[in-house]
C-alpha positions as CSV (number, residue, x, y, z in Angstrom):
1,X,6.9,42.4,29.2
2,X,6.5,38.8,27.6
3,X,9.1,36.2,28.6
4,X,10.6,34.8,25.2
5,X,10.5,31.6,25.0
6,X,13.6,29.4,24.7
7,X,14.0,27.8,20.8
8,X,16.4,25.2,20.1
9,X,19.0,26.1,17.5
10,X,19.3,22.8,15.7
11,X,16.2,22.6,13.3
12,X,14.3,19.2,14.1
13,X,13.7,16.5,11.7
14,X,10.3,17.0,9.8
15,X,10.2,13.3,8.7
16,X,9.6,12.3,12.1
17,X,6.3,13.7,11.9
18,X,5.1,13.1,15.9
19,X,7.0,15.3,18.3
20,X,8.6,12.9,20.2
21,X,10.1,11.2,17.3
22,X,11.3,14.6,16.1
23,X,12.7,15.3,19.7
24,X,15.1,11.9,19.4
25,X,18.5,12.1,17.8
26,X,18.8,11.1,14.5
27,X,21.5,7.8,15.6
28,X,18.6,6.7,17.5
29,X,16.0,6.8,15.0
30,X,18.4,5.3,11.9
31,X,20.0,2.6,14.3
32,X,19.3,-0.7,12.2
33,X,17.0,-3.7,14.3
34,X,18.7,-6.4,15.1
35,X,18.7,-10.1,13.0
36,X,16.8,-11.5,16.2
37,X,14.2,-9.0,16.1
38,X,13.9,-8.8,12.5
39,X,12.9,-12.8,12.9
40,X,10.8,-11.7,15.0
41,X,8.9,-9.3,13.1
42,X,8.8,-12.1,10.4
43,X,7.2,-14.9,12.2
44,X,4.6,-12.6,13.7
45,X,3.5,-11.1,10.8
46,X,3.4,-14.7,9.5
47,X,1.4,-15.7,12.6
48,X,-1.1,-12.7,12.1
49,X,-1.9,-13.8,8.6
50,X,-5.9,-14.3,7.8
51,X,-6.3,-17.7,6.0
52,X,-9.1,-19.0,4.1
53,X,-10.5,-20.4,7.3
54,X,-10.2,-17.6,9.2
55,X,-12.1,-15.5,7.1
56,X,-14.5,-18.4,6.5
57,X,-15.3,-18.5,10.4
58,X,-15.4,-14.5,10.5
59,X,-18.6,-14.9,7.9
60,X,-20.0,-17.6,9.7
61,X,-19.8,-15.6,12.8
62,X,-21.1,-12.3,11.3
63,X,-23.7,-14.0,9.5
64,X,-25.2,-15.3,12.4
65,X,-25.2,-12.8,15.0
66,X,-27.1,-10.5,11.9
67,X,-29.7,-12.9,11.2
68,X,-29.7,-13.0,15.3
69,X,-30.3,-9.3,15.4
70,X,-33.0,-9.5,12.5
71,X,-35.0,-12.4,14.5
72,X,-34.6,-10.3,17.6
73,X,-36.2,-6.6,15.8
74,X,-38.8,-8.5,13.8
């Protein structure tokens, strides 16, 4: 005889989407971050921002090592 297995009787969230999200209460998921951490968020994503330099430097970079790599196979 197969032993049934145990199903919960409150239906998960499916906007959750990974199983451990859906597993969480919903008060835990909605709970609103706080001003300090939305500040936070703010200045990082500020901080993680390419400028025209950056990107500049990136080319520079990637230029170089491919003209490397074609000296080094020709």
């Amino acid at each position: 005889m197969k032993a049934m297995k145990r199903r919960a009787l409150v239906l998960s969230d499916e906007a959750a989407r990974h199983p451990f999200r859906r597993s969480l209460p919903a008060h835990v998921r909605l709970a609103p971050l706080g001003q300090e951490v939305q500040q936070d968020n703010a200045l990082a994503k500020l901080r993680w921002k390419m400028t025209g330099g950056d990107w500049q430097s990136f080319l520079q970079a990637y230029c170089a090592s491919l003209v490397a790599m074609l000296v080094f196979i020709a």
